[in-house]
Backbone as a chain_set.jsonl record, in Angstrom:
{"seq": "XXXXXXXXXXXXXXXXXXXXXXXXXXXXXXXXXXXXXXXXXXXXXXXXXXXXXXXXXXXXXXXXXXXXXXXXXXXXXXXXXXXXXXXXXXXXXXXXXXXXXXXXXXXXXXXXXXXXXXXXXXXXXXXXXXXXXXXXXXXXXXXXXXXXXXXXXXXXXXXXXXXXXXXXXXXXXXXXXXXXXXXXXXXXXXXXXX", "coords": {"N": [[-45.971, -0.7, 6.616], [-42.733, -2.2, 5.798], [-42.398, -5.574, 4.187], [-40.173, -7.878, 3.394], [-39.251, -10.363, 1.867], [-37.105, -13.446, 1.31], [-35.648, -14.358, -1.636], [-34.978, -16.702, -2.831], [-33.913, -18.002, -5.11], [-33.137, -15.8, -6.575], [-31.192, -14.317, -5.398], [-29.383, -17.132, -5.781], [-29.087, -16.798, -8.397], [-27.689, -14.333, -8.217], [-25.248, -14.45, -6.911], [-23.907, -16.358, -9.193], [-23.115, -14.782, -10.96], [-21.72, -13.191, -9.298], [-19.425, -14.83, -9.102], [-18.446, -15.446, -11.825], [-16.996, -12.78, -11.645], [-13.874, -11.572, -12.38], [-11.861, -10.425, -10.606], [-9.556, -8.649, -8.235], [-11.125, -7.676, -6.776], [-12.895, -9.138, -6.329], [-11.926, -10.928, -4.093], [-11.597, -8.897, -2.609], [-14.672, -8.893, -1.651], [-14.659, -11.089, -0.785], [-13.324, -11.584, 1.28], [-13.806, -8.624, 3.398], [-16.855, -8.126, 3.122], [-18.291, -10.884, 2.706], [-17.053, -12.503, 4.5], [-18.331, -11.644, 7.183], [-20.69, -12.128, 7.643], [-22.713, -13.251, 9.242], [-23.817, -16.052, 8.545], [-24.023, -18.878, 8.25], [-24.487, -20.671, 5.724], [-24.626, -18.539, 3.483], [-21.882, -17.21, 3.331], [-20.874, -20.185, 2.859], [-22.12, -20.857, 0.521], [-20.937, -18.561, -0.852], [-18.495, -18.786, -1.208], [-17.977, -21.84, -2.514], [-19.014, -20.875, -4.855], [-18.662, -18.701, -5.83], [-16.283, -18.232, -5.581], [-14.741, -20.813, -6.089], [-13.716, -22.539, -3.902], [-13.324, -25.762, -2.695], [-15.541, -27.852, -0.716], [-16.264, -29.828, 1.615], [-19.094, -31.461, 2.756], [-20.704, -30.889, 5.558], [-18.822, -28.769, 6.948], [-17.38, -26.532, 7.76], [-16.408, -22.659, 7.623], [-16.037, -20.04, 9.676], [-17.18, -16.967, 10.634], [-15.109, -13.943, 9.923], [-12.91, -15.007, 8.388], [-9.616, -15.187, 6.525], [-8.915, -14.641, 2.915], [-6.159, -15.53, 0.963], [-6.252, -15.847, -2.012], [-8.215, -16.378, -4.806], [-8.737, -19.119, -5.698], [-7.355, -22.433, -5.088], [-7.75, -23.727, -2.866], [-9.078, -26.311, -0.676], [-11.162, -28.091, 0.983], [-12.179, -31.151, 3.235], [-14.881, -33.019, 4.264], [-17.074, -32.897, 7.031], [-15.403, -30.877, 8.662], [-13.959, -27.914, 10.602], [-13.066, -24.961, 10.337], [-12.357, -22.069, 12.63], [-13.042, -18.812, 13.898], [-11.977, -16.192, 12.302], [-9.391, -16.432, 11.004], [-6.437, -16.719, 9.256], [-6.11, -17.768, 6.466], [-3.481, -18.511, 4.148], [-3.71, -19.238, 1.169], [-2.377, -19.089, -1.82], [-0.242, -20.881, -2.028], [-1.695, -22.781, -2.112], [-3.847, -24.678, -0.077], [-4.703, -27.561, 1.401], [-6.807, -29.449, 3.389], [-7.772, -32.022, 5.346], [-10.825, -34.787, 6.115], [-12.269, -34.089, 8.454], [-11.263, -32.088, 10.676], [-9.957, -29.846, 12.713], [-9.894, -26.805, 13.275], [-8.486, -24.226, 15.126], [-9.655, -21.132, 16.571], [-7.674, -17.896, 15.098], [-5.665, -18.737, 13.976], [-2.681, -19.189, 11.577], [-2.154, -19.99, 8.109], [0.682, -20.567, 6.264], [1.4, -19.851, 2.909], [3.142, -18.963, 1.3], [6.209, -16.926, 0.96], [9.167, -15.166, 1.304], [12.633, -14.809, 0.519], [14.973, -13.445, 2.237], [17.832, -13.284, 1.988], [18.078, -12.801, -0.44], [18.827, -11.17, -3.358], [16.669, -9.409, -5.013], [14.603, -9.871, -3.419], [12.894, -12.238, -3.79], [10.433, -14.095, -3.949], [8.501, -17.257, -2.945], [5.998, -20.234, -3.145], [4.617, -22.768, -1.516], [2.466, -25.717, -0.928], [0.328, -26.054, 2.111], [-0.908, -28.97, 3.504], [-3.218, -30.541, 5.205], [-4.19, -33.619, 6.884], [-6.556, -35.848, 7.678], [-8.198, -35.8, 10.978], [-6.551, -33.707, 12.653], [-6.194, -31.472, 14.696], [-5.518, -27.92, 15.401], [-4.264, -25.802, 17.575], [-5.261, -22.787, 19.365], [-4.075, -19.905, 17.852], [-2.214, -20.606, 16.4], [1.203, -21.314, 14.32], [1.387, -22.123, 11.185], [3.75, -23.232, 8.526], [5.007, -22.502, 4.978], [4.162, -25.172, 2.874], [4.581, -27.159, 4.967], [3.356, -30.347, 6.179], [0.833, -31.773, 7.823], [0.535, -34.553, 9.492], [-1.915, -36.642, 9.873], [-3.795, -37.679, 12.238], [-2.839, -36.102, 13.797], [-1.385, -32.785, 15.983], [-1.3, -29.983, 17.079], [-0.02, -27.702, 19.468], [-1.668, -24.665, 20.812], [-0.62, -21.831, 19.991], [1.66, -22.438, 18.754], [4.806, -22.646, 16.49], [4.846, -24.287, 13.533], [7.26, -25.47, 11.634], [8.356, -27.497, 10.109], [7.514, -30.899, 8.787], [4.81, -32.601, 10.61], [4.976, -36.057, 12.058], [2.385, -38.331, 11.648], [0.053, -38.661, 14.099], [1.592, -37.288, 15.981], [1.845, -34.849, 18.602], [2.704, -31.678, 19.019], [4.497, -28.887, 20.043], [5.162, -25.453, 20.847], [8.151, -22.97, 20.159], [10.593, -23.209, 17.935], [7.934, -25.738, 16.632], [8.14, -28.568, 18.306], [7.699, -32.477, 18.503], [5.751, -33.2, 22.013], [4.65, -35.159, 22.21], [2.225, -38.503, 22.019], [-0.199, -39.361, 20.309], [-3.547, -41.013, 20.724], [-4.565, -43.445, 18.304], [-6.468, -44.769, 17.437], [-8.98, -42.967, 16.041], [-12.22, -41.975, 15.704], [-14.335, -39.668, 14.998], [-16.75, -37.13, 14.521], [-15.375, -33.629, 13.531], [-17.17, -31.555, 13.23], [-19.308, -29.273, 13.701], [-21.457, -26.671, 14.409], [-21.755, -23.011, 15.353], [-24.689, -20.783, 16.29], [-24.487, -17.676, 14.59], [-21.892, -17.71, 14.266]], "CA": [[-44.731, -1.347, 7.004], [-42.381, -3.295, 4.046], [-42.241, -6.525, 4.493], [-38.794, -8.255, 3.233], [-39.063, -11.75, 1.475], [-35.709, -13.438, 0.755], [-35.68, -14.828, -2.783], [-33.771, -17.881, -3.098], [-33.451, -18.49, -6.821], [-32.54, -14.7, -6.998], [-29.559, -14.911, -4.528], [-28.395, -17.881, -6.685], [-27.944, -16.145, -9.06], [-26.804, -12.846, -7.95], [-23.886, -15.629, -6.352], [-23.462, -16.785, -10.144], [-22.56, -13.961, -11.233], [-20.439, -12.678, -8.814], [-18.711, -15.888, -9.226], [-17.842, -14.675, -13.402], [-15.798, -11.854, -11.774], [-12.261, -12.094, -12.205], [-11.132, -9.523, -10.783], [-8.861, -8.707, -7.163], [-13.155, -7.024, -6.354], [-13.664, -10.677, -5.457], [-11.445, -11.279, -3.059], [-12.056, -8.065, -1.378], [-15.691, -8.778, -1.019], [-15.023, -12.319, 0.086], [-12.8, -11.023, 2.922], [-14.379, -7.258, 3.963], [-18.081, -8.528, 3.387], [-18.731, -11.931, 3.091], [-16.763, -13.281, 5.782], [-18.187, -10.753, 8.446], [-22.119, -12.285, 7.335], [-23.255, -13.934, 10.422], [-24.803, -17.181, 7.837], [-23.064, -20.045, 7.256], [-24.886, -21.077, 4.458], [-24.189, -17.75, 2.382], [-20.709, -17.652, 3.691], [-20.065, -21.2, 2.099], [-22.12, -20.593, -0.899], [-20.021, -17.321, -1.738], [-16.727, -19.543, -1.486], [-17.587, -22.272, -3.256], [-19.602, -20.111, -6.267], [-17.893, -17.393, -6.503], [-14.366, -18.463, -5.73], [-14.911, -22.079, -6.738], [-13.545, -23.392, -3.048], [-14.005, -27.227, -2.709], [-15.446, -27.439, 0.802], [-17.307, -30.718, 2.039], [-20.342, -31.396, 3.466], [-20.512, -30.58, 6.835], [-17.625, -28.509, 7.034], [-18.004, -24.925, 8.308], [-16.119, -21.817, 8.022], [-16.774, -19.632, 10.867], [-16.766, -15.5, 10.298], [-13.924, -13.565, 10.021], [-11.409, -15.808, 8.067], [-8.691, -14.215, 5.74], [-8.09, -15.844, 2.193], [-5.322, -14.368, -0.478], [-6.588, -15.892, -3.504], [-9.445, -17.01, -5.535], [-8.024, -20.45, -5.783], [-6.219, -23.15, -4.359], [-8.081, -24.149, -1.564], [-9.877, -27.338, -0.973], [-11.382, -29.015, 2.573], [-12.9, -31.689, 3.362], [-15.847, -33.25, 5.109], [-17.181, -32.173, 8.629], [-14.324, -29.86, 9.491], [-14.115, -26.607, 11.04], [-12.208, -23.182, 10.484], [-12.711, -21.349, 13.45], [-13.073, -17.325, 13.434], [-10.331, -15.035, 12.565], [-8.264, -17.366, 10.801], [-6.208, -16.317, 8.325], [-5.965, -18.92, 5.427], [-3.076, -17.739, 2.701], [-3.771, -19.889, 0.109], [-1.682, -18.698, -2.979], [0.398, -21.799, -2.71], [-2.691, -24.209, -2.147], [-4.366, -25.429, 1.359], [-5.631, -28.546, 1.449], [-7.906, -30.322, 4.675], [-8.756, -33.459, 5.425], [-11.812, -34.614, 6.761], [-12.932, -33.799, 10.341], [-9.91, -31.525, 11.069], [-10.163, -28.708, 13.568], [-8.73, -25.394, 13.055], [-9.156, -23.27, 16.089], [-9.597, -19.21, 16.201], [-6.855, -16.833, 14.639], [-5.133, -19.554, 13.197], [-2.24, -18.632, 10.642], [-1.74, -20.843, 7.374], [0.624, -19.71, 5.385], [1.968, -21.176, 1.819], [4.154, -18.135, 0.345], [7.23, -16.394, 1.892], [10.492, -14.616, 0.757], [13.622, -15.056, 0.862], [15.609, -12.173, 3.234], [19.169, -13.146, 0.973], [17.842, -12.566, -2.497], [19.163, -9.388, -3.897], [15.258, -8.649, -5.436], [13.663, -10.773, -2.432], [12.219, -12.975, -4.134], [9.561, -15.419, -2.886], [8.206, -18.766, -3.633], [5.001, -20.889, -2.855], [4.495, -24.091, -0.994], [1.377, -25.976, -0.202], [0.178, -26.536, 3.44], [-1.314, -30.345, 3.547], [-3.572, -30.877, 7.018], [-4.489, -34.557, 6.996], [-7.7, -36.209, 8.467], [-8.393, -35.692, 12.207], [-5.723, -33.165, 12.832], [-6.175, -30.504, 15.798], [-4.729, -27.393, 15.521], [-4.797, -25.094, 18.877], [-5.336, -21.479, 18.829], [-3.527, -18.932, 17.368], [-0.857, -21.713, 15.815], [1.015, -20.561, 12.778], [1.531, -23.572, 9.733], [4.941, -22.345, 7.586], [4.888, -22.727, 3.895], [5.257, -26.354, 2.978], [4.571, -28.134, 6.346], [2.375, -31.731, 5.858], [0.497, -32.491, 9.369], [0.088, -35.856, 9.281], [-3.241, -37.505, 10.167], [-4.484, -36.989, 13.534], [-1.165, -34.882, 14.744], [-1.921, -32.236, 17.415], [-0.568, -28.899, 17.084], [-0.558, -26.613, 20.133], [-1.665, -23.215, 21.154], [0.512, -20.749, 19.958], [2.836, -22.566, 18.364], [4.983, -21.746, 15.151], [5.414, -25.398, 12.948], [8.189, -25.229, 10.48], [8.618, -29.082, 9.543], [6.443, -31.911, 8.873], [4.364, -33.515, 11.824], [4.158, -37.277, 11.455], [0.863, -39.093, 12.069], [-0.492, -38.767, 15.644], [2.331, -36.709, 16.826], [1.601, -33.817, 19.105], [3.839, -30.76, 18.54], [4.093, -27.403, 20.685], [6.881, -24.77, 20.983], [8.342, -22.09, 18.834], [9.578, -23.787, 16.963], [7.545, -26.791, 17.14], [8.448, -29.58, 18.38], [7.297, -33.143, 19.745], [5.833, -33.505, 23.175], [3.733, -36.434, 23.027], [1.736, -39.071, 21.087], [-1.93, -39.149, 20.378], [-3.765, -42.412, 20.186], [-4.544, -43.309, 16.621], [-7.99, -45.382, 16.945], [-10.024, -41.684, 16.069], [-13.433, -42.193, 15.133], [-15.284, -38.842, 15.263], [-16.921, -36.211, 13.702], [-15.053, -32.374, 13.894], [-17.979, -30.578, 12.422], [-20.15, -28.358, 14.716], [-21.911, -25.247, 13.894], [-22.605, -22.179, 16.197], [-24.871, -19.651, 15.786], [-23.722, -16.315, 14.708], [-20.304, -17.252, 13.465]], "C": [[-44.234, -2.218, 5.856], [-42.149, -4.514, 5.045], [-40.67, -7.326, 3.362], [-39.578, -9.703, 2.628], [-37.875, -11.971, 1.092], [-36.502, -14.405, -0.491], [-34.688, -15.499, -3.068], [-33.552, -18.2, -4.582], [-33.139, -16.801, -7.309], [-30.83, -14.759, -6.524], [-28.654, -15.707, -5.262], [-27.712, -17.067, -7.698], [-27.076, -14.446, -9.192], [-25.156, -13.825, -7.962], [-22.901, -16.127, -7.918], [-22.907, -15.776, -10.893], [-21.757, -13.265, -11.328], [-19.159, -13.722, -9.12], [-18.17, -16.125, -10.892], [-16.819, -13.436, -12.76], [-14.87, -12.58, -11.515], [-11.686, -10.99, -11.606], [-10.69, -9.566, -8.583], [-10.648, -8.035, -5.888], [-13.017, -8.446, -5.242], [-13.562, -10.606, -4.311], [-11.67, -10.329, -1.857], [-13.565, -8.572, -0.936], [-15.907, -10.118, -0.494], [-14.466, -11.735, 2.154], [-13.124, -9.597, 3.637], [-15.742, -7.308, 3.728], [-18.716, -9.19, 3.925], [-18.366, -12.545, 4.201], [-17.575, -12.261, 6.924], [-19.991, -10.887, 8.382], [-21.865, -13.333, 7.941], [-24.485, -14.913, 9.867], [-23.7, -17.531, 7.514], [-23.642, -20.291, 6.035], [-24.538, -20.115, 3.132], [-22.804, -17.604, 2.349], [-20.261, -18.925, 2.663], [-20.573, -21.135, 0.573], [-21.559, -19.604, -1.933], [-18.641, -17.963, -1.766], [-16.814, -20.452, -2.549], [-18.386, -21.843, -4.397], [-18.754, -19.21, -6.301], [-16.074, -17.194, -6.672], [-13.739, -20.114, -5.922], [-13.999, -23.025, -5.603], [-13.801, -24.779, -3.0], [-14.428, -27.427, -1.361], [-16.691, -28.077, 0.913], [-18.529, -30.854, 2.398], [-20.172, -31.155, 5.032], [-19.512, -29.951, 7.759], [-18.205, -27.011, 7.288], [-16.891, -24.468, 8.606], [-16.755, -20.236, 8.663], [-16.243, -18.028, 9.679], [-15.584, -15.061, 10.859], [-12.442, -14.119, 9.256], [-11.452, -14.894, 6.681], [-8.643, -15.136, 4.228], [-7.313, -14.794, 1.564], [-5.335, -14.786, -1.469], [-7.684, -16.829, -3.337], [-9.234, -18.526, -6.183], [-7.041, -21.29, -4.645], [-6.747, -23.653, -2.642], [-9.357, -25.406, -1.552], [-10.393, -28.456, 0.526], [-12.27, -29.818, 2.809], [-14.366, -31.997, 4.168], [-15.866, -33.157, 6.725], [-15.992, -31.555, 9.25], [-14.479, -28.209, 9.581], [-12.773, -25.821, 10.846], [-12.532, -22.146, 11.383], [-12.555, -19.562, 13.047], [-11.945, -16.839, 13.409], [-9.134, -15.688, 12.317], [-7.602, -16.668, 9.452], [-5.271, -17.59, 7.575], [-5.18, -18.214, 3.869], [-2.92, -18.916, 1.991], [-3.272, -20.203, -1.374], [-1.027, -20.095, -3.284], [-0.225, -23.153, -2.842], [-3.011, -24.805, -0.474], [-5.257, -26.627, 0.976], [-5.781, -29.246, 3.13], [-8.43, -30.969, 4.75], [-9.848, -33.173, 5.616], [-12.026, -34.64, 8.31], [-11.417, -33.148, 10.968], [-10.783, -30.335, 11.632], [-9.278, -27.589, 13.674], [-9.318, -24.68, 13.916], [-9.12, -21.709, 15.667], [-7.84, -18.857, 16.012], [-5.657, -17.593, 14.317], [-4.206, -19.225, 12.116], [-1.681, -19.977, 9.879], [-0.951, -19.892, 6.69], [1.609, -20.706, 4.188], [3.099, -20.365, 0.73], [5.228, -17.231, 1.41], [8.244, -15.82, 1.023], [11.549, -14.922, 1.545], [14.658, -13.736, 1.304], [17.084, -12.289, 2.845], [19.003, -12.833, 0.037], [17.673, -11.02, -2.43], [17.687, -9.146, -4.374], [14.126, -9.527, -4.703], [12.798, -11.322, -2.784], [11.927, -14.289, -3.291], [8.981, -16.157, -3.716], [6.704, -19.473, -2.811], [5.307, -22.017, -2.439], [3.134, -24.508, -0.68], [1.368, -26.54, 0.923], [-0.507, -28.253, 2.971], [-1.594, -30.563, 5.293], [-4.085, -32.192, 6.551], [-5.961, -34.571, 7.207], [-7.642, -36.129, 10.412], [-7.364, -34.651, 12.823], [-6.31, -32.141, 13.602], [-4.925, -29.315, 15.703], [-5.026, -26.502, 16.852], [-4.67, -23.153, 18.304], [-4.267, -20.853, 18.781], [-1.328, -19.426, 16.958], [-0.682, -20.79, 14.23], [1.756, -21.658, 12.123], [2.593, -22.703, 8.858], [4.443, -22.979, 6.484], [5.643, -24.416, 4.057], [4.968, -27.715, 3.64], [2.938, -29.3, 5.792], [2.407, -32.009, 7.574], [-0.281, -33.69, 9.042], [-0.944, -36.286, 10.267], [-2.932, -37.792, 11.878], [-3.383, -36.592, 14.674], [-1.687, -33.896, 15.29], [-0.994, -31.132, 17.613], [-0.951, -27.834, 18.64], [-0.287, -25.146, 20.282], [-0.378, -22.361, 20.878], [1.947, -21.531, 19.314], [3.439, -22.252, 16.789], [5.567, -23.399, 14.85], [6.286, -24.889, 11.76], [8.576, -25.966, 9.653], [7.281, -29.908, 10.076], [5.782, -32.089, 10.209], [3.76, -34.716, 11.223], [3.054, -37.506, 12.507], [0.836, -39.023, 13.624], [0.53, -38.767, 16.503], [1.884, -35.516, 17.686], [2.897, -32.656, 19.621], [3.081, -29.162, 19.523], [5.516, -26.697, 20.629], [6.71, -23.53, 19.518], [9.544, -22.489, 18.82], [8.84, -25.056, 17.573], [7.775, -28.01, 17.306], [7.614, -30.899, 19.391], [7.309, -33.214, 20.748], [4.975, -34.801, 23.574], [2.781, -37.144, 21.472], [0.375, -39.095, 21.024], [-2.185, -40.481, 20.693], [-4.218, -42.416, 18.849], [-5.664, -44.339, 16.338], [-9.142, -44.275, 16.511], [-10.936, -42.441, 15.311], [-14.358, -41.277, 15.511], [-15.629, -38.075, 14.449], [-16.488, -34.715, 14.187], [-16.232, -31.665, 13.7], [-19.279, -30.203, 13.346], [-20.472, -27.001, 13.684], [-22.794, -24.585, 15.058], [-23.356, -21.177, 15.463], [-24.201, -18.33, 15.375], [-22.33, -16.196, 14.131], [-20.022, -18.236, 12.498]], "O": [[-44.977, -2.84, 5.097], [-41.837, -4.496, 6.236], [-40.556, -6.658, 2.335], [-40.649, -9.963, 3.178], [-37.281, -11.046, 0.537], [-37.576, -14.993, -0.373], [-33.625, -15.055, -3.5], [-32.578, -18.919, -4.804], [-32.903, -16.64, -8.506], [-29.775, -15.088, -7.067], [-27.487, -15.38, -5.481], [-26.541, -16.743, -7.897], [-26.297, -13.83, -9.92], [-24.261, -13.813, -8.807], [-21.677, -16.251, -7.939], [-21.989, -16.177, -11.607], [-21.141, -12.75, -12.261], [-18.026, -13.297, -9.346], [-17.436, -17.096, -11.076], [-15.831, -13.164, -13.443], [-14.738, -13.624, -10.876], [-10.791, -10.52, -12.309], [-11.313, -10.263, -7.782], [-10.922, -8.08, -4.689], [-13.033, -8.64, -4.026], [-14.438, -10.358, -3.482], [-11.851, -10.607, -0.672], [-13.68, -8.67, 0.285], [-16.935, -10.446, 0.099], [-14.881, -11.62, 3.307], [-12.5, -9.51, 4.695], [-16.196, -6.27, 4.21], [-19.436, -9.016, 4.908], [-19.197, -13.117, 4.907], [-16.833, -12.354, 7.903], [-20.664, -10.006, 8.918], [-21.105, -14.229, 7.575], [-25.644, -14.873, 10.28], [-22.759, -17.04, 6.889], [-22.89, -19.936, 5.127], [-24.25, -20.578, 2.028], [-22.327, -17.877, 1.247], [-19.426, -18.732, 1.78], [-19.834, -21.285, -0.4], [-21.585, -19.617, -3.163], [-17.75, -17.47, -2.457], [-16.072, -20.281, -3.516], [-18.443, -22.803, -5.165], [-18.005, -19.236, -7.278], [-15.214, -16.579, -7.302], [-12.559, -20.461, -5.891], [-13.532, -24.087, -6.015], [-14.934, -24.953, -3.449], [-13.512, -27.124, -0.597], [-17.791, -27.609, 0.622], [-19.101, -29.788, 2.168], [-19.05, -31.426, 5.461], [-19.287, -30.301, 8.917], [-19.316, -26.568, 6.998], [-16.15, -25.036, 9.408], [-17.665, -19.548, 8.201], [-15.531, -17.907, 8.681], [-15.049, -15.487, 11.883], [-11.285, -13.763, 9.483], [-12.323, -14.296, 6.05], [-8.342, -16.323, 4.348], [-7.565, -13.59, 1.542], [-4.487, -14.323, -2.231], [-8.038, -17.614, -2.457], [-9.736, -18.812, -7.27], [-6.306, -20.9, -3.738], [-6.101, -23.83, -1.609], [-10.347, -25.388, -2.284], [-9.802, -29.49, 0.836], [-13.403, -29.367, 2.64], [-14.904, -31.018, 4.686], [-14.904, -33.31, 7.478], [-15.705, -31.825, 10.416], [-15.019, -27.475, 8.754], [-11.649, -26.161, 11.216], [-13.068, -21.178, 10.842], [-12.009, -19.173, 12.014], [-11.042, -16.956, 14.237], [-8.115, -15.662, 13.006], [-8.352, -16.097, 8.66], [-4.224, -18.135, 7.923], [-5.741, -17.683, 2.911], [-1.939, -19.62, 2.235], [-3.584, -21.202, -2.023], [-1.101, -20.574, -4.416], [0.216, -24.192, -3.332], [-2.104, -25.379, 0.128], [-6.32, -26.583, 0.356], [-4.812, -29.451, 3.86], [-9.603, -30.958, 4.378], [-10.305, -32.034, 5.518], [-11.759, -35.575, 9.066], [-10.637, -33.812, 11.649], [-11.881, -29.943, 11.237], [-8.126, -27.557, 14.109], [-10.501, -24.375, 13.769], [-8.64, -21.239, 14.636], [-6.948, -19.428, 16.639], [-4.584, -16.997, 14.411], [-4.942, -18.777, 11.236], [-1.028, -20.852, 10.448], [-1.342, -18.755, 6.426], [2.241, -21.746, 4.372], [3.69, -20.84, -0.239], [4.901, -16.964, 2.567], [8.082, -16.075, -0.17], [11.585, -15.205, 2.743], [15.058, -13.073, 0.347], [17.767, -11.391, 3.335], [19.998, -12.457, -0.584], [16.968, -10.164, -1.896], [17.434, -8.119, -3.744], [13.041, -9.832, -5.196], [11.714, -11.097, -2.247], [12.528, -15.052, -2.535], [8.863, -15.956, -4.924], [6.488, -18.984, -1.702], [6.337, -22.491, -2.918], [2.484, -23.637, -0.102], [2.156, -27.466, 1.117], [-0.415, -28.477, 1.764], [-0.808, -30.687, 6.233], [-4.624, -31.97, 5.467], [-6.632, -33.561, 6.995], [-6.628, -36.642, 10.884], [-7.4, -34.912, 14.025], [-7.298, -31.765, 12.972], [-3.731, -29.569, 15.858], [-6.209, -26.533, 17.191], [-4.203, -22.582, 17.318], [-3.392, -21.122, 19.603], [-0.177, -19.012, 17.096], [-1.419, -20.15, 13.48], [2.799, -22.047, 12.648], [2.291, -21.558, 8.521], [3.606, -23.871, 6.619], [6.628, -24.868, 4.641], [5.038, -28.863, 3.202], [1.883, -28.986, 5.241], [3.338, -32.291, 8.328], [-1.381, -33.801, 8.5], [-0.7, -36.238, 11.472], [-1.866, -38.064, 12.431], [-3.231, -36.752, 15.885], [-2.903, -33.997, 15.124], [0.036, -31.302, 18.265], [-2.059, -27.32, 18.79], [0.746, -24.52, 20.046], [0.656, -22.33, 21.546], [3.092, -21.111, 19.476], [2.716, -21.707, 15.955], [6.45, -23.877, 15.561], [5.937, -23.951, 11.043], [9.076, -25.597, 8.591], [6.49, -29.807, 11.014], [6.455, -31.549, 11.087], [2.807, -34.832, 10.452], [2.869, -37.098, 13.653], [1.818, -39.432, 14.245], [0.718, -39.562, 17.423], [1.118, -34.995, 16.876], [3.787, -32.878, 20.442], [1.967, -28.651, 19.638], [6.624, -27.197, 20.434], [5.933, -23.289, 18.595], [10.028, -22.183, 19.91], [9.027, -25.419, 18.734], [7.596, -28.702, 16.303], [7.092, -30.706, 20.489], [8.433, -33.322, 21.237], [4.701, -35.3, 24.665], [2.662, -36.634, 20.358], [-0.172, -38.711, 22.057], [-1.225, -41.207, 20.948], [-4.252, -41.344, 18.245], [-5.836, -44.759, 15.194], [-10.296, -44.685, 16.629], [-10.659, -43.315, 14.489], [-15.249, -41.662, 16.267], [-14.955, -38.083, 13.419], [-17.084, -34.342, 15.197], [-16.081, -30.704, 14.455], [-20.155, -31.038, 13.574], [-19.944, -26.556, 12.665], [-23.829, -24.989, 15.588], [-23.01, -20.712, 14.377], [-23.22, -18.018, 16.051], [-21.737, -15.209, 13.694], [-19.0, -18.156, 11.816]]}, "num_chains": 1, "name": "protein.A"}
């Protein structure tokens, strides 16, 4: 019968390696491999080695999330990316700390313009604050700044700012209510398996 040992100072640097390609390879094998490897720990060490992610301590992206480039993305401490999120990054995502991104989640930071004779498109960066809640299957427009512990819900489509410890629902989104603004917690959980 073979017996299997994992080899941790091999792995590294297989990881270091991969993390020298430049090439569009990457990205496929971050998003049609790596994300779909049921380990957080290799999961975050193939983001931030190989695609040089900045991505806190205690911060966990779950399996299944989307990126569209090898750059430009940066999240803080104890926060979560739930599964099946798709994170377009081209124009830059940044995430506080202890922010909650639920499942199938859409960021997005590039778009076109539907008047321009050769439809040309442009970049924006998303900006999620500290403590910020997004609900599932919310979509973030190019651009949009959710201000610190603002409260996006379910299904909604944001198109403009959300100030500080507003809570926003609708398509589009708009205020329905205020948070309180004493937060003092930690977002950062980790399940098995995803």
């Amino acid at each position: 019968m073979l017996k299997f040992k994992f080899n941790h100072s091999l792995f590294i640097k297989i990881i270091r390696v991969l993390g020298r390609i430049h090439f569009d390879g990457l990205l496929y094998i971050a998003n049609r491999i790596v994300a779909r490897i049921p380990s957080h720990w290799i999961r975050l060490a193939f983001y931030r080695s190989c695609l040089g992610f900045q991505i806190g301590i205690g911060s966990y992206i779950f399996m299944d999330a989307w990126f569209d480039s090898k750059k430009n993305f940066k999240m803080g401490m104890n926060s979560v990316v739930n599964q099946k999120c798709r994170l377009d990054n081209r124009g830059g995502i940044t995430i506080g700390d202890n922010v909650s991104i639920s499942s199938e989640v859409c960021i997005l930071t590039a778009d076109h313009d539907p008047q321009s004779k050769d439809f040309s498109g442009g970049v924006w960066p998303v900006t999620i604050q500290e403590y910020v809640f997004i609900g599932t299957r919310a979509m973030i427009l190019p651009g949009v700044i959710l201000g610190k512990g603002s409260v996006v819900g379910a299904g909604s489509v944001v198109t403009k700012d959300v100030a500080p410890f507003t809570i926003v629902a609708g398509v589009p989104a708009k205020p329905i209510g205020i948070r309180r603004s004493d937060l003092d917690y930690s977002a950062s959980y980790c399940r098995l398996f995803l």
